[in-house]
C-alpha positions, 0 to 999 in steps of 0.5 A: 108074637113069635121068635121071628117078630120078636128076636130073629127079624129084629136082629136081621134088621139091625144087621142090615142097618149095621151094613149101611153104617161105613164104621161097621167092622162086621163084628158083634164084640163080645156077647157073655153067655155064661154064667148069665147073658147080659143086655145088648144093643149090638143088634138090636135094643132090648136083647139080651146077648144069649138072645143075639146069638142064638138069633145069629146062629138061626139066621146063618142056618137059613142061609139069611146071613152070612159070619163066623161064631168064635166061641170061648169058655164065657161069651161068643164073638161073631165076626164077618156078618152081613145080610145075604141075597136071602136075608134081603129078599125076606126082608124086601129089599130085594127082588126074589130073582128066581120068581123074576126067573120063573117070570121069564121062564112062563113068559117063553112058554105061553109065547110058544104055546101061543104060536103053535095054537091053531085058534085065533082067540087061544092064540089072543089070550096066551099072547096077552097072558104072556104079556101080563107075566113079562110086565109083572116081572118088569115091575118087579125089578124096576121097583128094586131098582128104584127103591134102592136108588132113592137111598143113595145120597 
């Protein structure tokens, strides 16, 4: 097991449970660091609060969260967490737009390329490649869409 299975994404996870709970303020409380880190079940039953944190500070510098560590001399406060677009997507609760982007992007150029081929079957082929690409992108959207609306009450 790594870091990430066994620390990073068990954290992100919490938060992201933690983000559908209204009473959640966005802050860890407490987490003592020293003299020894204590267990915690902030984010994530079975960590411990050294653990919570150094998770945190990973996941903010990669850009999957969002918050501000507010350290003192014995323990750290996170406040303002949340999962960003990032954090979403690597967990799969979101389409990577840029790749629905991308999607688009080869979309426009085989539909070009497909109107200036002089061959009928060259022609075909980018026409029907440049379909495959614009549903495959549809589908990408339409089941986040769907997967979140099943989740609303």
């Amino acid at each position: 097991m790594s870091t990430w299975d066994e620390i990073d994404e068990v954290v992100l996870r919490a938060l992201l449970a933690k983000d559908g709970d209204s009473s959640w303020r966005g802050i860890t409380g407490s987490l003592p660091l020293h003299p020894e880190p204590k267990p915690t079940s902030v984010l994530g039953d079975g960590l411990d609060s050294r653990q919570v944190d150094e998770a945190l500070g990973r996941l903010r510098g990669y850009g999957l969260i969002a918050g501000e560590r507010e350290p003192t001399m014995s323990d750290v406060t996170w406040a303002h967490l949340r999962v960003t677009a990032g954090g979403l997507i690597i967990l799969g609760e979101w389409p990577d737009l840029d790749r629905v982007a991308g999607a688009q992007g080869l979309v426009v150029v085989l539909s070009e390329l497909a109107a200036e081929a002089e061959d009928g079957e060259d022609r075909k082929a980018l026409r029907k490649a440049a379909g495959s690409v614009q549903r495959l992108g549809e589908e990408i959207v339409s089941s986040t869409l769907e997967s979140v609306g099943s989740e609303l009450p």
